[in-house]
N, C-alpha and C positions, 0 to 999 in steps of 0.2 A: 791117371796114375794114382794112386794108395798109397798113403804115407803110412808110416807106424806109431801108433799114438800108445804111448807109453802113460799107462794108469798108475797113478802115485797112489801106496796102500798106506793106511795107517798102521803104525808101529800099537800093534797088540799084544808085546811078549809081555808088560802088564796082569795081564787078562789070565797067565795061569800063576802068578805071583799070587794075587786077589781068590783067585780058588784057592788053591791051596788056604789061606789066608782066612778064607770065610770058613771053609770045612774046620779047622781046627779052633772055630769060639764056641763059647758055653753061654749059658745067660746070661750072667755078669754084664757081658759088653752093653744091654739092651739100656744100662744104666745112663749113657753116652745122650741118649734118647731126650733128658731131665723129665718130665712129669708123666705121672702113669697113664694120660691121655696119649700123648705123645709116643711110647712103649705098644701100648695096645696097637697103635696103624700101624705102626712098622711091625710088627711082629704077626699081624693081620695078612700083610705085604708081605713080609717073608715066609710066611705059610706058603701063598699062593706061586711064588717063586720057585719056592724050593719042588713043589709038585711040579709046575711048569719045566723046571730046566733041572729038574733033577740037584740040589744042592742038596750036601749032605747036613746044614742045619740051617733053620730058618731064618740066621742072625745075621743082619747086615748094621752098620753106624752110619749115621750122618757125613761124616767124612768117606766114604766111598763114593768113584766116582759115577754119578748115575748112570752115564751110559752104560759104562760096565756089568751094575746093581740092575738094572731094566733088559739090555739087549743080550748080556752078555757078549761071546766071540762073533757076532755078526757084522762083517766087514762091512754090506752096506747099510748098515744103521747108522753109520758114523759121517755119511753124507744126507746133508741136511739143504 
């Protein structure tokens, strides 16, 4: 006998809040960052992001949640 095993999803609606959210910064934000070491990898980082997953600017902050910022909407990334 087969039971029905009911998969618990992570709540992502998040996930287009944060786009939305990233598309609409300018440079400014990179300030969030403090020193221009620190600017420079994230902005190094958001380059290669924004090629990868397509983001309309390279700009993420500290306060973003990484999963988000790294995997984006991928359901199973959020199983660890």
């Amino acid at each position: 006998m087969f039971m029905k095993v009911t998969v618990l999803k992570p709540d992502l609606s998040f996930l287009k809040d944060l786009q939305r959210q990233q598309a609409a910064r300018i440079e400014e934000v990179m300030a969030a960052w403090g020193d221009e070491r620190e600017r420079n990898v994230a902005l190094s980082l958001g380059d290669c992001l924004q090629k990868q997953f397509g983001w309309k600017t390279p700009y993420f902050i500290p306060a973003d949640r990484t999963m988000a910022v790294v995997c984006g909407p991928d359901f199973w990334a959020y199983f660890e």
